[in-house]
C-alpha positions as CSV (number, residue, x, y, z in Angstrom):
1,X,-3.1,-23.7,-48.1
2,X,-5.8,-26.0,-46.4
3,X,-5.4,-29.4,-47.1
4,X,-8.2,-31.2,-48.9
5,X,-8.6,-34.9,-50.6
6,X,-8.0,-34.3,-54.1
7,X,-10.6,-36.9,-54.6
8,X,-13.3,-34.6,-53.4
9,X,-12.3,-31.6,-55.5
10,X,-14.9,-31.2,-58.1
11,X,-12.4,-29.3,-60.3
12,X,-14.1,-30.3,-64.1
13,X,-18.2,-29.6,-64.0
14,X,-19.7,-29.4,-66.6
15,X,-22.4,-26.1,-66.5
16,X,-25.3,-26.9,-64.2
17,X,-27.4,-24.7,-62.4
18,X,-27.4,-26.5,-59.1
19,X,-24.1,-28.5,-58.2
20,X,-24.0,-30.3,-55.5
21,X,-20.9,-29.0,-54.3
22,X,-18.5,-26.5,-55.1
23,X,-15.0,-25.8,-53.6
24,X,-14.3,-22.5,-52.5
25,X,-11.0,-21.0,-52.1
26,X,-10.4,-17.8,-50.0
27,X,-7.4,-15.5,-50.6
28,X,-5.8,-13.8,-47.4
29,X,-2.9,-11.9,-49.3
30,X,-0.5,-8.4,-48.0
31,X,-0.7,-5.3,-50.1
32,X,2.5,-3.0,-49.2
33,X,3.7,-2.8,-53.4
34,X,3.4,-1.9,-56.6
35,X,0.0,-2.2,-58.2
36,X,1.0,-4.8,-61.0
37,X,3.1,-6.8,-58.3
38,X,0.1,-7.3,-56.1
39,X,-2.1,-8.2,-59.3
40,X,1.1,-10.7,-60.3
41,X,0.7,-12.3,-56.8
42,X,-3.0,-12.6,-57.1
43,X,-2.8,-13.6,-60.2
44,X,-0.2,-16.6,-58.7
45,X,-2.5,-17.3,-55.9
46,X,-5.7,-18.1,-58.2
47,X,-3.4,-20.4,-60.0
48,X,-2.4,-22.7,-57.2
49,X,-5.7,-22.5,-56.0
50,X,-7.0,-23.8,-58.8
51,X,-4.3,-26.6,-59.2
52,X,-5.3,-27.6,-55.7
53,X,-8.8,-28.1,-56.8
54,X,-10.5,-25.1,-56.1
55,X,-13.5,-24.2,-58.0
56,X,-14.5,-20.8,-56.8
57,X,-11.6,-17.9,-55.9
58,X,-12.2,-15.0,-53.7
59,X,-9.5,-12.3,-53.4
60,X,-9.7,-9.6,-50.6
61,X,-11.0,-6.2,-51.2
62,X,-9.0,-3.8,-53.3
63,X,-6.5,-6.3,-53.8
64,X,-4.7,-4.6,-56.3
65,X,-3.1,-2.2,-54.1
66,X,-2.4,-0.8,-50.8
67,X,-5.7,0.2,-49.2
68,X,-6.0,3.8,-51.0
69,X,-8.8,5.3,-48.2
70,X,-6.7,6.2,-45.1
71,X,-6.3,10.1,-46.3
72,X,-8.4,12.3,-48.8
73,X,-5.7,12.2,-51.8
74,X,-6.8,13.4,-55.0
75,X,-3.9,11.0,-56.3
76,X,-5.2,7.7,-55.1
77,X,-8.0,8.0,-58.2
78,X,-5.3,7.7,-60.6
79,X,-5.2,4.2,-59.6
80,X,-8.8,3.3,-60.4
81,X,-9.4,2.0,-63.9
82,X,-12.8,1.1,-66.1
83,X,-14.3,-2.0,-66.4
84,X,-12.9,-4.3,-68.4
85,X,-9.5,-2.7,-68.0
86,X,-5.7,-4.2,-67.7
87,X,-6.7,-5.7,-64.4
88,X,-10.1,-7.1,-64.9
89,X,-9.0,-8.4,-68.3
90,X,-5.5,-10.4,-66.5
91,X,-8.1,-11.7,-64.1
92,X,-11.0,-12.6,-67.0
93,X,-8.0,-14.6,-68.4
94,X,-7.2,-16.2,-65.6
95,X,-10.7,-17.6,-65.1
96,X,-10.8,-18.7,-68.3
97,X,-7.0,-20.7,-68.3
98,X,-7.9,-22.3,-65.0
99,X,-11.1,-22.8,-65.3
100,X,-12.7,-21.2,-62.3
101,X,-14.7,-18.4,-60.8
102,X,-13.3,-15.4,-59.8
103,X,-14.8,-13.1,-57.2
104,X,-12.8,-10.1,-57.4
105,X,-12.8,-6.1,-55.3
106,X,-11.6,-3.4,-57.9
107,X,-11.3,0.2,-58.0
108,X,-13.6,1.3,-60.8
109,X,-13.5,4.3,-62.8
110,X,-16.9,4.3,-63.7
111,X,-16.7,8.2,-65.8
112,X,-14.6,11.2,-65.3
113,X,-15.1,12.2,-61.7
114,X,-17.6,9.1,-61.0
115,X,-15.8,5.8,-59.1
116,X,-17.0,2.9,-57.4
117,X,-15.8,0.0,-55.4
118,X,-17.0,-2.6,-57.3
119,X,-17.1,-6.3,-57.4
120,X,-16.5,-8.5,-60.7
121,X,-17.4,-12.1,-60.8
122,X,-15.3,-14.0,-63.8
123,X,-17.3,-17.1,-65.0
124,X,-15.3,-19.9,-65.3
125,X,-15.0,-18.8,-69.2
126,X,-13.5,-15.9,-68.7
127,X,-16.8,-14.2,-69.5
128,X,-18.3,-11.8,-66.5
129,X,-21.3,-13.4,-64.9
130,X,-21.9,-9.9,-62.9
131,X,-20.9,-6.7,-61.1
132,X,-22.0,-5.8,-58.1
133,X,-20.9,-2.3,-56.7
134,X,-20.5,-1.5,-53.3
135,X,-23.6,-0.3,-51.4
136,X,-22.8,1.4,-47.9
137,X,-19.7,3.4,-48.1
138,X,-18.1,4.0,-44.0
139,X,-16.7,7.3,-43.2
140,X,-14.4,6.7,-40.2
141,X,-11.2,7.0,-39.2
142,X,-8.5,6.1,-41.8
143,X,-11.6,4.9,-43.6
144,X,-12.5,7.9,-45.8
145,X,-14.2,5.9,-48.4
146,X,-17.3,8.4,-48.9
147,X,-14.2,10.8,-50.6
148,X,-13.6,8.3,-53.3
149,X,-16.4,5.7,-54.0
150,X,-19.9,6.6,-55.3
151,X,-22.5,4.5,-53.3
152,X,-23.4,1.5,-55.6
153,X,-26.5,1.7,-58.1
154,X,-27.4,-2.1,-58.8
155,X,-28.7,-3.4,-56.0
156,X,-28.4,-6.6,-54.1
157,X,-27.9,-9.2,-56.3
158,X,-26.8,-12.8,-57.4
159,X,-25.0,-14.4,-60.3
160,X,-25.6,-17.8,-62.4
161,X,-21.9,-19.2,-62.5
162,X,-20.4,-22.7,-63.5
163,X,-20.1,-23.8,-60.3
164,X,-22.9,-22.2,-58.5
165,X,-25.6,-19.0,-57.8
166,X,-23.0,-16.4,-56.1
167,X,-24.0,-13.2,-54.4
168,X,-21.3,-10.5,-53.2
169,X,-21.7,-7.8,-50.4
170,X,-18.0,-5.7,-49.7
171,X,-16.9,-5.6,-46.6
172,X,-18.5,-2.5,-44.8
173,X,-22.4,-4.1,-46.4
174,X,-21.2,-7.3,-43.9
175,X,-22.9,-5.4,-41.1
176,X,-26.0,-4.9,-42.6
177,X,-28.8,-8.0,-42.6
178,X,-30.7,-6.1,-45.1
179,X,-28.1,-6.6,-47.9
180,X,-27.6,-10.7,-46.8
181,X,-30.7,-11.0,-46.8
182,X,-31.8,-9.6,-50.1
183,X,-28.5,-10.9,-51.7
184,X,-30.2,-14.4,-50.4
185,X,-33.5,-14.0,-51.4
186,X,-32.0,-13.1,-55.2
187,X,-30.6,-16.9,-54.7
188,X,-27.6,-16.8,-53.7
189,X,-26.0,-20.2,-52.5
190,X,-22.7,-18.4,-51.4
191,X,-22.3,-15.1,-50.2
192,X,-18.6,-13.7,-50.2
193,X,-17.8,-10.5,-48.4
194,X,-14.0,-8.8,-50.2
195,X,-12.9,-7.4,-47.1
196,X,-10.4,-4.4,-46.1
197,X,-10.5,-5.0,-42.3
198,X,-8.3,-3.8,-39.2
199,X,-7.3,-2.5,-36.0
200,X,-6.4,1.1,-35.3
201,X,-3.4,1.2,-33.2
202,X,-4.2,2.6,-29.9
203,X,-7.4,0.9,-30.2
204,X,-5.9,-3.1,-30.3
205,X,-4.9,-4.0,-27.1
206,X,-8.3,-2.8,-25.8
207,X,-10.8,-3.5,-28.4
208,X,-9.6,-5.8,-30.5
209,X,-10.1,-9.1,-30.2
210,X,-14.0,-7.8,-29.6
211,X,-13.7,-5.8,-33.0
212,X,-12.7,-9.0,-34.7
213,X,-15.3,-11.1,-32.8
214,X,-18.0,-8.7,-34.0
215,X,-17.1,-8.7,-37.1
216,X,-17.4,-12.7,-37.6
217,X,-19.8,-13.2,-35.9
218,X,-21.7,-10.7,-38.1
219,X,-21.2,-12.2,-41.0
220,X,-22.2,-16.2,-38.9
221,X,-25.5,-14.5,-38.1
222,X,-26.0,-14.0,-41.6
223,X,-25.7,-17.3,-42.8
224,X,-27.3,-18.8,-40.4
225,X,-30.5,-16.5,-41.3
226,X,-30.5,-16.9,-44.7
227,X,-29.5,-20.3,-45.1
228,X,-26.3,-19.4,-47.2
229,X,-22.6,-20.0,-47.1
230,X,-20.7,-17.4,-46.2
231,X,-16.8,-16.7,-47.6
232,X,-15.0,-13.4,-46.3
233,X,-11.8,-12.6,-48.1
234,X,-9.7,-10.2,-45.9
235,X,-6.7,-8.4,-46.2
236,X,-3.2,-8.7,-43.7
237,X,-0.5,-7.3,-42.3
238,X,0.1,-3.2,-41.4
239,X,-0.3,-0.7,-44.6
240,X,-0.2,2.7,-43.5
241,X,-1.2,3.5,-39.8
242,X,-3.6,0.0,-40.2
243,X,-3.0,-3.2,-39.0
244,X,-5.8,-5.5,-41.3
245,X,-6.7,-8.3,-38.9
246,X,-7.0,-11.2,-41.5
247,X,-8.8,-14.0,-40.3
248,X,-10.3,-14.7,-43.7
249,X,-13.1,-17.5,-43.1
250,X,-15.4,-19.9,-44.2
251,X,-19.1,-20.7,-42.5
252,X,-21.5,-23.3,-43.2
253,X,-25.7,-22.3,-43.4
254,X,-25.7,-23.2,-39.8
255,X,-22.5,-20.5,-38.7
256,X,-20.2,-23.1,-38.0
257,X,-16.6,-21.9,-39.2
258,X,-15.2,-24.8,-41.6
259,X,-12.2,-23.0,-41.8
260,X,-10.2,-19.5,-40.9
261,X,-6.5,-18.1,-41.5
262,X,-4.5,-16.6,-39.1
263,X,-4.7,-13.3,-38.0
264,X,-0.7,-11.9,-39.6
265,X,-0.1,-14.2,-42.4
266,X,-1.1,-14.5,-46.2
267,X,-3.0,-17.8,-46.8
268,X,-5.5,-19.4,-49.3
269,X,-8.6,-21.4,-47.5
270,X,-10.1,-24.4,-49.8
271,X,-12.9,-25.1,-48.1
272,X,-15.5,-27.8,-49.9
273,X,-19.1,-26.2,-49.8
274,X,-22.0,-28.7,-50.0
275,X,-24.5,-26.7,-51.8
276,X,-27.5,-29.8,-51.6
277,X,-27.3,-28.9,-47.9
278,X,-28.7,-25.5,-48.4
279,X,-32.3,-27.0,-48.5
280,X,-31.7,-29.5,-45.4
281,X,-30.8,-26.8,-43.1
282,X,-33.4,-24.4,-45.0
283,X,-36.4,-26.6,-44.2
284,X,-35.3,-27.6,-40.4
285,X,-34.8,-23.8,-40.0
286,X,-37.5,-22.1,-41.9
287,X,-36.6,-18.4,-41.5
288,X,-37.6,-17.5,-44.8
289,X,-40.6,-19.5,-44.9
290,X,-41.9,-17.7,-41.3
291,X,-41.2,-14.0,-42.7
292,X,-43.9,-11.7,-42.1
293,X,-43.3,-9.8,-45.6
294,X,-46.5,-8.2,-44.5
295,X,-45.4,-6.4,-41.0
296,X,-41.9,-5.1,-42.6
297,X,-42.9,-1.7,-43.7
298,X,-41.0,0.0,-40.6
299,X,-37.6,-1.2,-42.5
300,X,-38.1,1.4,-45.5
301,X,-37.9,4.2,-42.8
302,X,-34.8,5.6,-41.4
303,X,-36.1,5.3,-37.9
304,X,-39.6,4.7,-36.4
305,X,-40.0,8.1,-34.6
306,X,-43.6,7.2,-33.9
């Protein structure tokens, strides 16, 4: 775990709908058991986080188990369960004992036959301060997420907590600018990506380190055009016939990286956001001031065959 000052850990706000500051704590954590042992570890994780001052927790996505999406198995639903369920409700009371915000990746059985990926934010009540469901769903190789998760229905959005206005985007949305930047423009102050990353094998030695560069540098570009923090929560270590890449991080609104795990090992970030800087760097670079909101038509097309 990062070290931090404990006298800079704003661990007992009281509700305001602009702190100053909030910090942020990412969890890098393995997967390769039982479903109630991984939500027992989690569940661990959030509490030393929060007894090392964090205000904000991010676990990876899916956390609960092994990444379920490398085969088309009609089994793998049986792990999915409704909101609130066993899981969401151990992770509601966690936020509410410790006295944080919880950003969390579950497996949601929305109806019989209907599932999402979904993301729950825990108030630092216990109460849920929103759900955001996972928008772009990958088909690829040992990624066969369009056989189990519904695209999401609720848009691109951001949450009033305790300790600040919180958007979420999972993982395969990181690629996209169009869901930081509405997530943004809905207010968000952070935005945190639950991530189920990796490298395929026979692809590493040749690809990888530009795979993983891509990938942050992605997620950089987007807070440096919206103006936002940016948190990404990834998983580690091989499951299956992946190795997930980890490298969990923290950026600033300009893209620097305050802070990123290592690549093979669990690990919890605690970063310390300064949310008043949001309209320092916003006004020396005034991206969203500049947008042409009138020339953007060509976006709601597919592709501009003309």
């Amino acid at each position: 775990m990062s070290p931090m000052n404990p006298a800079n850990r704003p661990n007992d706000r009281t509700v305001d709908s602009s702190p100053a500051s909030a910090v942020v704590a990412v969890v890098q954590m393995t997967a390769r058991e039982a479903k109630d042992k991984n939500v027992v570890k989690a569940l661990q994780r959030i509490g030393e986080a929060a007894t090392a001052g964090a205000n904000i927790v991010c676990l990876q996505e899916l956390f609960a188990g092994p990444y379920p999406c490398q085969s088309e198995d009609h089994a793998q639903f049986d792990q999915a369960e409704p909101i609130p369920g066993p899981t969401s409700q151990a992770l509601a009371k966690a936020a509410a004992e410790h006295g944080v915000v919880i950003v969390s990746s579950l497996f949601e059985r929305r109806a019989p036959g209907l599932y999402h990926n979904t993301a729950v934010i825990f108030d630092a009540d216990g109460s849920i301060a929103g759900i955001y469901r996972k928008m772009h769903i990958p088909d690829d190789p040992l990624y066969y997420e369009k056989f189990y998760f519904t695209p999401g229905d609720l848009g691109f959005r951001a949450f009033d907590t305790r300790f600040g206005r919180l958007g979420v985007c999972v993982c395969w949305d990181q690629w996209y600018p169009e869901a930081a930047r509405l997530t943004a423009l809905s207010g968000a102050q952070v935005i945190f990506y639950p991530t189920a990353i990796g490298w395929l094998p026979d692809e590493k030695a040749e690809y990888g380190e530009s795979q993983h560069s891509a990938w942050e540098t992605m997620m950089r570009s987007h807070a440096i055009a919206n103006g936002v923090f940016v948190a990404a929560a990834n998983r580690t270590g091989p499951e299956g016939q992946l190795e997930f890449w980890g490298a969990s991080f923290v950026a600033d609104p300009n893209g620097n990286v305050l802070a990123r795990a290592s690549h093979d090992k669990e690990d919890t970030l605690l970063v310390e956001c300064q949310l008043d800087k949001i309209d320092v760097v916003r006004t020396h670079w005034p991206f969203l001031r500049d947008r042409r909101i009138d020339a953007y038509d060509g976006l709601l097309k597919r592709y501009l065959d003309d």
